[in-house]
SETI-258103 format. One record per atom (N, C-alpha, C, O, CB): y, x, z. Coordinates in pm, whole numbers, plus 50000, padded with zeros to 5 digits. Glycine has a CB too. Layout:
N
YXZ;...
//
This chain:
318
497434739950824;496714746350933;496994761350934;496654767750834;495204743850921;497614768051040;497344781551090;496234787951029;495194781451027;497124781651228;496254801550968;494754806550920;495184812751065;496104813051146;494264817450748;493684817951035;493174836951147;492944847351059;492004849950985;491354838051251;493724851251077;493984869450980;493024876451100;492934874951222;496314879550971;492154887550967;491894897051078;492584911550947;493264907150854;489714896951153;492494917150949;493694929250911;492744940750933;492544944151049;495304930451025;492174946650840;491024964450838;492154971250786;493034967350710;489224967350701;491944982350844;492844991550814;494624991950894;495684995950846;492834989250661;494404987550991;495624981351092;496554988451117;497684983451117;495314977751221;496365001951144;496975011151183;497325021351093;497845031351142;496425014851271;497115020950935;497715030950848;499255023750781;499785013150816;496465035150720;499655032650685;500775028850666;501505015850624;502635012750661;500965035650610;500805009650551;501094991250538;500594987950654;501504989150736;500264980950409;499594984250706;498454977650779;499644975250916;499974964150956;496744989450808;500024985250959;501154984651113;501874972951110;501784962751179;502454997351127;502774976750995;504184968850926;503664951250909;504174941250959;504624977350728;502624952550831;501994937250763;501494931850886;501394919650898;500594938050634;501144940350988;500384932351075;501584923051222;501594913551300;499074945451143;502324933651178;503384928651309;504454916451248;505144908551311;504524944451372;504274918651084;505344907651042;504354895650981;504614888850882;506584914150913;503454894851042;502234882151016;502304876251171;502464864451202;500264888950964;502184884951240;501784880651372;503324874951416;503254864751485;501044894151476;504574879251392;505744871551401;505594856451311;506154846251350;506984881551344;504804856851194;504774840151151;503944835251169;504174823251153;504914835351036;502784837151201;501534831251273;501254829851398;500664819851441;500584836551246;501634838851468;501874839551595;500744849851648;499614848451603;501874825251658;501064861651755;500044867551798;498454869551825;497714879351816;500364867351850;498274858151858;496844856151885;496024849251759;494824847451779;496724846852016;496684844351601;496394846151507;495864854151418;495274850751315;496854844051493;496144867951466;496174879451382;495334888451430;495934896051505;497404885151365;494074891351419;493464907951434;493814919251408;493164922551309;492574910751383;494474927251439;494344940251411;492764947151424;491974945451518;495334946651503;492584955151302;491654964051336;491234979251281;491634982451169;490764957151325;490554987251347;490884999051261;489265010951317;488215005151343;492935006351317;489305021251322;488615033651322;489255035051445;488495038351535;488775044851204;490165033751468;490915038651557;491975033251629;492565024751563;491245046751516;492495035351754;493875029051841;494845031651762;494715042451703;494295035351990;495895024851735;497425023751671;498555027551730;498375034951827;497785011651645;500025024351696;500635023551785;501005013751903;500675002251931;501245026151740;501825022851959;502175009452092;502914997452072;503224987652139;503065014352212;503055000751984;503954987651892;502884979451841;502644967351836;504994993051743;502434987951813;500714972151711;499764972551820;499454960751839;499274979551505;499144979951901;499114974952018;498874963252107;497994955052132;499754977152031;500134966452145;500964958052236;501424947852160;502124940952234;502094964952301;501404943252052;501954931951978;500644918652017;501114908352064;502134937051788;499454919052001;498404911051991;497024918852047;496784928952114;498334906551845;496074905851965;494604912551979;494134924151847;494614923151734;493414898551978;493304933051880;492894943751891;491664951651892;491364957651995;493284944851955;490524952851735;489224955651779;489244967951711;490094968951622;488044945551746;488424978751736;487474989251714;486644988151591;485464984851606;486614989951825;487054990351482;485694984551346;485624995851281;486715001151260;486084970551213;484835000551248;484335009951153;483984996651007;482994989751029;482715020251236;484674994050887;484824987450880;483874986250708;483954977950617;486084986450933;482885000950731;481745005050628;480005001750727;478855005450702;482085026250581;480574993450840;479774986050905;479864968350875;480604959850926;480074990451045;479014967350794;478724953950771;478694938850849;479224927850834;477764955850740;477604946150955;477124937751091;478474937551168;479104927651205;475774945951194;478774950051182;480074947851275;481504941551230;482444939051305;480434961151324;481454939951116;482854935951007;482614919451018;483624912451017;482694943150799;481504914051028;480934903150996;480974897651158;481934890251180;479454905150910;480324899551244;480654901251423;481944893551453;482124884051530;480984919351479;482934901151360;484434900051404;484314892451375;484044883851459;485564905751377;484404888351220;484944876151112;484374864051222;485164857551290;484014875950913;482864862051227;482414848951319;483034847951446;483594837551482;480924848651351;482934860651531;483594859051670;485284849451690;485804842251775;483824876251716;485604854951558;487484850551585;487764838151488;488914834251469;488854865651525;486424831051415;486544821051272;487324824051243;488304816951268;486594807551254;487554840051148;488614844151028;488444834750920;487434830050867;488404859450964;489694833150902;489804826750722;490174840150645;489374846950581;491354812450683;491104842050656;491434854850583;491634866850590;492494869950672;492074854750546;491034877550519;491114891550544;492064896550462;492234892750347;489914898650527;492914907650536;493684916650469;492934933250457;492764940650554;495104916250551;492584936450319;491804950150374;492584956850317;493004956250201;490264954150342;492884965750426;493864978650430;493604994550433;494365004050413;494534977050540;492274993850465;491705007450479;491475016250324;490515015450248;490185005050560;492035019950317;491365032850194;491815047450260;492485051350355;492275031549999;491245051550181;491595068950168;492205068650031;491625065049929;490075081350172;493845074350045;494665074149952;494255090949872;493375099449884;496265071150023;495715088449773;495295097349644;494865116749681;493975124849661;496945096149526;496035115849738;495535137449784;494735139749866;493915148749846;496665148649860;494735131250000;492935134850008;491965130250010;491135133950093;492465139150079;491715119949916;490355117449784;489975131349766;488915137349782;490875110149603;491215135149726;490905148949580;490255159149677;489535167449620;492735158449478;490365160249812;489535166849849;488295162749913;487855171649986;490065173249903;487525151149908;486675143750007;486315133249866;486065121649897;487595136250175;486285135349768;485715127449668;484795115549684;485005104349639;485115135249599;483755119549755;482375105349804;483085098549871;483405086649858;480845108449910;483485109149977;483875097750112;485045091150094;485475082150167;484105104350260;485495095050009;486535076649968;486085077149840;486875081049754;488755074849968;485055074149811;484315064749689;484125054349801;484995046149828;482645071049594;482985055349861;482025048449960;482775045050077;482145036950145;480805057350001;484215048950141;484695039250182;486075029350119;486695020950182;484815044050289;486245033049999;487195022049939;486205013349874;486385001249890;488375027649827;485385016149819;484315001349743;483334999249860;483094987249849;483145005549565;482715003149950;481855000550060;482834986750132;482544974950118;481625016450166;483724990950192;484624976350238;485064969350175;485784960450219;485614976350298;484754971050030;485624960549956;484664950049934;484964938149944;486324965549812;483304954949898;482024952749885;481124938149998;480304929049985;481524968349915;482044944950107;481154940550235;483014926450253;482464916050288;480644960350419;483444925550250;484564918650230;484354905950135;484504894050163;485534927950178;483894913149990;484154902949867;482624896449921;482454885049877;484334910849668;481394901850016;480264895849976;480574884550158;479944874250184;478554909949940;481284888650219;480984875150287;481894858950244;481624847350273;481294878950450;483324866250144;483224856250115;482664846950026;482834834750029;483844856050118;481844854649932;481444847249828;480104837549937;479474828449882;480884858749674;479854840750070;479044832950122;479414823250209;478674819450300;478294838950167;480634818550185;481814810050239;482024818150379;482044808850460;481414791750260;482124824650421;482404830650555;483934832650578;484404832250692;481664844550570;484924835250437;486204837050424;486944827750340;486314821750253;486364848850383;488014825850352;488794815650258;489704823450151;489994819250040;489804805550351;490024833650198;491144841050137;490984856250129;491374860050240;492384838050213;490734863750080;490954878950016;491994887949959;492314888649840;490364879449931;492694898050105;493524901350031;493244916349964;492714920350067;494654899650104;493164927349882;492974939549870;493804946049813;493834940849701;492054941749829;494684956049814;495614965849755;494994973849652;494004980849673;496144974849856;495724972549513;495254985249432;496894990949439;497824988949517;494424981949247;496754997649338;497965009949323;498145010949199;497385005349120;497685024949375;499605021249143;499545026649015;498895031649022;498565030648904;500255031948957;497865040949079;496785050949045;496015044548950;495605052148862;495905055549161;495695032848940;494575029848797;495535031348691;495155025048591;493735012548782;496385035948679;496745038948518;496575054348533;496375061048634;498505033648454;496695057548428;496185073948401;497095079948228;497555071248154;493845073548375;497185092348195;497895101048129;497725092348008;498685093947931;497445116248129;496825083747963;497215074347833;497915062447872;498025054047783;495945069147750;498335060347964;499045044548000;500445047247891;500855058547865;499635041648220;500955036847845;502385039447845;503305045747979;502905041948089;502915026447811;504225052947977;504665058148076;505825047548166;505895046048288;505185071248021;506735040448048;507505032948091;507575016748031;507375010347928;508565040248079;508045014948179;507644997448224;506434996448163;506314989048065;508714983448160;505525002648205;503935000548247;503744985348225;503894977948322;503525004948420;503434980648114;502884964548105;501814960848212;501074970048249;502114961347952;501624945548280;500894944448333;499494946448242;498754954648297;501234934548394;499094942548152;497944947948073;497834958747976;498264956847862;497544939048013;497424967248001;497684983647937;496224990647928;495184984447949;498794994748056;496285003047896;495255010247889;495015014648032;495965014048111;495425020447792;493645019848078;493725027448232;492445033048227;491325028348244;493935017248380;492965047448195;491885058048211;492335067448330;492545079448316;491685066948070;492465059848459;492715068148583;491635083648607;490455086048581;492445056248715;492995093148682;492185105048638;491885109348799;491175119348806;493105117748528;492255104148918;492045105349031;490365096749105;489845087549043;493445100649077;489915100749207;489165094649265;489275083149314;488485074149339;488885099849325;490965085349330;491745071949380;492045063149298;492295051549331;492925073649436;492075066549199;492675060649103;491085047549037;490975035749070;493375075448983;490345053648964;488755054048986;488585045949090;488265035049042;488065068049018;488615045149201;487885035949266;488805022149305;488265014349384;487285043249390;490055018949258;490845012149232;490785006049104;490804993749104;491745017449255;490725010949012;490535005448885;489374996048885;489364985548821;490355015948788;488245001148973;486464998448950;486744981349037;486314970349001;484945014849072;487884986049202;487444975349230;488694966649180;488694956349247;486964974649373;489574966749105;490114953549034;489374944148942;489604932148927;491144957048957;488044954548856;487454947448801;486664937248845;486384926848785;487024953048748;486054944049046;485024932849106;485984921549146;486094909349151;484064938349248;486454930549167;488184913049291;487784896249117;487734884049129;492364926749246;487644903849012;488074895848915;486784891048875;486484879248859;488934902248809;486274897848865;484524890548869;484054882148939;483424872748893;483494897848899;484334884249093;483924876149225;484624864549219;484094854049255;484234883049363;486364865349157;486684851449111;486054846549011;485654834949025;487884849649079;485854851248925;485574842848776;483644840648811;482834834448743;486094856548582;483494845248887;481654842948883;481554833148991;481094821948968;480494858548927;482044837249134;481614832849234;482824820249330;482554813049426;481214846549300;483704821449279;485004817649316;485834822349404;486524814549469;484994808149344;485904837249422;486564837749575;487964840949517;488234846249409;485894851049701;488854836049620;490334840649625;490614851649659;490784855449775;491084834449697;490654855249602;491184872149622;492484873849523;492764868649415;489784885549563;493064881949596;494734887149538;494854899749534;493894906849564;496034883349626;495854904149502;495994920949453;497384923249461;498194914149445;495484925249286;497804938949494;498934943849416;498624956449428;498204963049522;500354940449457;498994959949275;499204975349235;500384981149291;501334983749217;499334977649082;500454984049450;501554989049488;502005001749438;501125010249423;501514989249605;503355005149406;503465017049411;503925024649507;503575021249621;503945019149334;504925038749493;504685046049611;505885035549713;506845028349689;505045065649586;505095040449840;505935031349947;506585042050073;506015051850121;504735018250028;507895036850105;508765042750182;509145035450312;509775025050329;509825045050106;508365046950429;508955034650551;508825044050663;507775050250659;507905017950583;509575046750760;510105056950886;509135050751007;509015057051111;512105055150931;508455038150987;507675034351109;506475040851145;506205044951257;507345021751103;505475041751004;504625053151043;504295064950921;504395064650798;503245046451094;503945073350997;503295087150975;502795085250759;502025076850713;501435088451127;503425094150694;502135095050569;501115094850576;500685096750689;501935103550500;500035092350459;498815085850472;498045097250383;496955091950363;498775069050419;498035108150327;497485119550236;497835110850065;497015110149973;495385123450282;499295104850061;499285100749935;500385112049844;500945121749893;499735084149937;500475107749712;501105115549630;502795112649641;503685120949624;500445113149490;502915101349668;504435093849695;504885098849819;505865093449870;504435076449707;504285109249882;504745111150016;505995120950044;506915122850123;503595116150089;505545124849949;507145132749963;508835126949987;509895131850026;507305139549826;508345113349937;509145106449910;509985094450085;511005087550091;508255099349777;508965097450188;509135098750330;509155111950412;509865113750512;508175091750380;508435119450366;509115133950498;509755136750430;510025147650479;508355148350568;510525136250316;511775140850281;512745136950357;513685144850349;512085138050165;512945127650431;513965118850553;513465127550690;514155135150757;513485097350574;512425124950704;512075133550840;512645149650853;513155155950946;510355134650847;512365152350735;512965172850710;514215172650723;514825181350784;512765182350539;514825162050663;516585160350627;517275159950752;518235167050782;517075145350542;516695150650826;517205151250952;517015157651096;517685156251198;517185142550966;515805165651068;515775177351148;516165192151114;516825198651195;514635177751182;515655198950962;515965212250921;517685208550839;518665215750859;514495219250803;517705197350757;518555197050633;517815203950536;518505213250495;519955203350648;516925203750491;516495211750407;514995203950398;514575197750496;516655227750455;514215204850273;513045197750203;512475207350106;513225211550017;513475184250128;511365210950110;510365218950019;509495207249949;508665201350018;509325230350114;509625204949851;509335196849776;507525195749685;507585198249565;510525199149699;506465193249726;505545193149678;505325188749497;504255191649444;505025186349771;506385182149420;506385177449291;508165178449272;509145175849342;505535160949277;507875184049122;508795185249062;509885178349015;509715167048968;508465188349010;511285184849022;512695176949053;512935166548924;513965160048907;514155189049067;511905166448847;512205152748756;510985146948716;510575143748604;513045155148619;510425145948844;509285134548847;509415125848909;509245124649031;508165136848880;509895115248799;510095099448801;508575093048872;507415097048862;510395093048616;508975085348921;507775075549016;508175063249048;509375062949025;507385081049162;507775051849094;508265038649098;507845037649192;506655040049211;508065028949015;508775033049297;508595034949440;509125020149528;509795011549471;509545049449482;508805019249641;509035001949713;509505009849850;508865019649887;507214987949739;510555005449918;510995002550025;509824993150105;509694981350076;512324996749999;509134998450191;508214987850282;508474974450307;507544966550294;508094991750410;509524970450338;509784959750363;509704948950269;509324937550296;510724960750407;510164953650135;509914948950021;507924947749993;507314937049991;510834959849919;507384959049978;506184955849996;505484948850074;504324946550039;505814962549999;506004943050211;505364938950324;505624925650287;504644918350306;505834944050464;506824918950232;507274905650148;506504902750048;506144891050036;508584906150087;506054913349948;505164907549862;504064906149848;503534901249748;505244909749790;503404911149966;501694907749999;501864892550056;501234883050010;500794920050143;502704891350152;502474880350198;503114866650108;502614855450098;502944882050333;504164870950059;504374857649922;503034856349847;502614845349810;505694862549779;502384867749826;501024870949682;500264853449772;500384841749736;499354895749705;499584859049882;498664853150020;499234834550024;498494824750016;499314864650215;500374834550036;501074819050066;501144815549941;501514804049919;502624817350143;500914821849859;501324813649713;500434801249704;499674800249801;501024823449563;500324790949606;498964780549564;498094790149445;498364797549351;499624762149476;496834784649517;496024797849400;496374794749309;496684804449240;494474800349370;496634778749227;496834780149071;497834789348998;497674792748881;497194767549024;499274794749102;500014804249038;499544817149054;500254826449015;501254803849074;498274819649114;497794834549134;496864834948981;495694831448967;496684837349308;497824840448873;496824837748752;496124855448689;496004859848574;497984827848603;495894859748784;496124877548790;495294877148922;495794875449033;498084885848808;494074878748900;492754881248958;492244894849006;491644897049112;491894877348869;492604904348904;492554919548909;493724924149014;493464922949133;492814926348751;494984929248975;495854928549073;497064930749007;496854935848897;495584937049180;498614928449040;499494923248973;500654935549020;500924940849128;499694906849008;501224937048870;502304952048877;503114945248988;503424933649015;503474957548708;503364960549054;504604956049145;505384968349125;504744978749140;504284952349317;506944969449087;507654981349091;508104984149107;508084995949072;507914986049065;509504979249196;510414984749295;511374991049234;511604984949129;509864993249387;512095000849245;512625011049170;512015021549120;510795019949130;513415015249223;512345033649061;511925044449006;512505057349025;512545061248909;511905042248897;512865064349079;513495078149057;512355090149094;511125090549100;514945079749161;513725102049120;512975114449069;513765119049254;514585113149324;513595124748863;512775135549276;513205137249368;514225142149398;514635144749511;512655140249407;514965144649251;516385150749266;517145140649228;518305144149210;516735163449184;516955130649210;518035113249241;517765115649401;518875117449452;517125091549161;516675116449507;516645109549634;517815119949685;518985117249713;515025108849724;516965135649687;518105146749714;519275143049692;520035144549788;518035158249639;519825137249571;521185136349568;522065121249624;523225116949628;521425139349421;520915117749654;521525101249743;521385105449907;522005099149992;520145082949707;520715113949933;520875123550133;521965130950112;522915133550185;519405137850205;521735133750015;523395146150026;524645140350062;525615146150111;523945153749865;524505124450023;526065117350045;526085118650214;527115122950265;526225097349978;525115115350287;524915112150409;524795124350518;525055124250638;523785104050403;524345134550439;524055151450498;524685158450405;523825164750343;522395157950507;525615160350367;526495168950257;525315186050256;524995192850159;528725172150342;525005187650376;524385207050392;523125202750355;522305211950350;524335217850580;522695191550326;521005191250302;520215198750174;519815190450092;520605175650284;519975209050149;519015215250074;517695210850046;516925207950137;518885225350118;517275209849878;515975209249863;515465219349748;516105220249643;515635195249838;514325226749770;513435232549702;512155226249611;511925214149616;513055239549790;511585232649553;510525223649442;509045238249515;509135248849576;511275224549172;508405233549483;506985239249456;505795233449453;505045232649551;506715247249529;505535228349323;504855218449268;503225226349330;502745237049292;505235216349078;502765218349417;501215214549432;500305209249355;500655205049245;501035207649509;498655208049407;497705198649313;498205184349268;497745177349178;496365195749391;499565181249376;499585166049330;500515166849217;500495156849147;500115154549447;501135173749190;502115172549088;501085165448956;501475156048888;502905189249054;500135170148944;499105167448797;498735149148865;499055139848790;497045183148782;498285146748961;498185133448961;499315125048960;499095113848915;497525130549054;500725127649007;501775122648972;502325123248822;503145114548794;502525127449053;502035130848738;501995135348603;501565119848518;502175112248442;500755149548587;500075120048583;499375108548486;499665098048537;498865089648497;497885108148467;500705091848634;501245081948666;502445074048586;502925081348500;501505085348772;502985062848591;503615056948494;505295063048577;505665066748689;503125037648474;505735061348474;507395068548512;508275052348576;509175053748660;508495077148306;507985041248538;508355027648614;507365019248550;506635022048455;509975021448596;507465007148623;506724994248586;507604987348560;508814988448580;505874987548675;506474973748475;506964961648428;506394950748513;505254947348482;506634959748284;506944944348616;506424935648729;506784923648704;506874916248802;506854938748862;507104917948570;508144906448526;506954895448525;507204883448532;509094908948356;505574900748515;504424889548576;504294882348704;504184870248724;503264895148581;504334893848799;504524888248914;505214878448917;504744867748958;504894894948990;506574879548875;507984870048908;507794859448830;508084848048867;509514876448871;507244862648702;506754842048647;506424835648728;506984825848778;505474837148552;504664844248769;503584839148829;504184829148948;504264816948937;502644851348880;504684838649086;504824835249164;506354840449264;506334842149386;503644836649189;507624842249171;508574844849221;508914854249280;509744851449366;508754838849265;508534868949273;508664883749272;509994885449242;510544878949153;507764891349174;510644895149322;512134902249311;511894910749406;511214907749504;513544893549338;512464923649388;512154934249498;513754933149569;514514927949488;511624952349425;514264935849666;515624938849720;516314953049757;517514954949740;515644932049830;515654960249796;516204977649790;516564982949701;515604985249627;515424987449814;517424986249663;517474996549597;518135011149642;518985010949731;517974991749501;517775023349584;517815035449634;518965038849723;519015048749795;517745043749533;519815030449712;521405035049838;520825030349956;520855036950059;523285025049818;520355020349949;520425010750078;518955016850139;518775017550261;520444990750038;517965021050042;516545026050116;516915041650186;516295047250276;515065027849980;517985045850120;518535063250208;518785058650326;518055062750417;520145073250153;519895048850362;520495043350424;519515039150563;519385044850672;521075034050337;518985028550517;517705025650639;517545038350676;518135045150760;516095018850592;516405041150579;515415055150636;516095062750709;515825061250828;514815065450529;517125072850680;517685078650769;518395071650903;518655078950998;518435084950700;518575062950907;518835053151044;517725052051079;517725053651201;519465038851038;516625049851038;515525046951136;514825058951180;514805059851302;514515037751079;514175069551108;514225085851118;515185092851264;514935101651346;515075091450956;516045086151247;517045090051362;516795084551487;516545092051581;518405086251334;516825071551502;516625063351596;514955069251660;514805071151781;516775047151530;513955071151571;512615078151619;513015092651714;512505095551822;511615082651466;514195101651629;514195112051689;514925111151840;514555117351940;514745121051598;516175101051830;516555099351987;515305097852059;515125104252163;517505086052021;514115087151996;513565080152079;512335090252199;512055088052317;512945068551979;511755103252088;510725112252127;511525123152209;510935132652260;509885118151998;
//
């Protein structure tokens, strides 16, 4: 049977991507988009389409009955740099929706639970490299903190109450369709946007800070493999390493340069440099791939490659 996805958080940087390549296998009128706010004309114009403030209970719940959702994808957070400035207000809206999510299904209202954590729950004692899926995590961000807190409920609500809920600790993600989201990996997309308008990149974190990073498309594949899997191979309740590749911003610099020979980049390390600091330098995702058949496909030639083709194609397009 067809589920009914409804999708919070629709219009930020996964939420667009996941929602338009669900609604291609489910079919349009399967899929909710929803958000705070209108999207693009692309998500849009793809399907149906609601208005949720989604730290509204009554109204989160409204939807779910109005459209008999089986499964939610919640997409909404307030990512890592501006937490750091708005501390409560993404406490109370990353566990407030997660909250109001995990409690209708534990009242059968949902069949399926999907929620995103991040590397942010590891912190400056993790091991740095290939990050084991079970490690230490003394996250030092707000983001980080309220990710860590809710892997523990996702795993409780299974083991107490039974709900299906899935996870991935995404790391940083790269994709020309939409706009950055106030995260720490971001540099790691307007660096394509600068390249191909100035040639030149001012760099918020420093030229040998390693990070483990996903090509979108790759991420947009492994939420939805996580979702289709049979729960018995979902044996990772909390949420499951995912790691893509790893480099530094003077590997990306020097993989644009093949493509823009004049492209210049500068460093001037910001507040995020210290939260990228206490982040793991790569992961170990070799759980996933037991579990449930994980392989990422990008790697750093071919993600320059896109991005700047698609970066381009935006700039003909405006």
């Amino acid at each position: 049977m067809t589920p009914k996805i409804l999708i919070i958080g629709a219009c930020g940087q996964i939420g667009t991507e996941l929602c338009i390549e669900l609604r291609q296998i489910y079919g349009k009128n399967n899929v909710i988009a929803s958000d705070i706010r209108s999207g693009s004309d692309a998500l849009m114009e793809s399907g149906p389409f609601e208005i949720l403030d989604a730290t509204n209970l009554d109204a989160l719940e409204n939807i779910i009955l109005h459209y008999e959702i089986d499964d939610v994808y919640l997409m909404a957070a307030m990512l890592s740099g501006t937490a750091e400035k708005f501390p409560m207000k993404a406490w109370n809206l990353n566990m407030n929706t997660l909250f109001h999510v995990l409690n209708l299904a534990k009242e059968g209202k949902l069949k399926k639970v999907y929620w995103p954590s991040s590397i942010a729950v590891f912190g400056p004692s993790t091991p740095k490299d290939n990050t084991p899926q079970q490690t230490i995590m003394e996250p030092s961000t707000v983001y980080g903190i309220s990710k860590q807190t809710g892997e523990r409920w996702c795993e409780y609500y299974h083991k107490r109450y039974g709900v299906d809920v899935r996870s991935i600790r995404y790391p940083g993600l790269i994709s020309y369709t939409t706009p950055p989201g106030g995260g720490t990996t971001d540099y790691a997309v307007e660096i394509f946007h600068e390249a191909v308008d100035k040639a030149s990149y001012d760099c918020f974190l420093n030229e040998e800070t390693s990070l483990p990073m996903m090509y979108m498309e790759d991420a947009i594949r492994a939420t939805i493999q996580l979702m289709q899997a049979p729960s018995e191979k979902v044996k990772q309740r909390s949420a499951y390493n995912l790691g893509g590749i790893s480099f530094t911003p003077k590997d990306l610099a020097a993989e644009i340069k093949k493509h823009i020979p004049g492209f210049e980049i500068t460093y001037q390390a910001d507040f995020r440099q210290a939260i990228a600091d206490s982040w793991p330098n790569s992961i170990d995702d070799s759980v996933a791939t037991n579990d449930w058949g994980w392989s990422h496909k990008y790697e750093l030639p071919q993600i320059v490659e896109v991005m700047l083709a698609g970066v381009r194609k935006q700039e003909i397009a405006t």
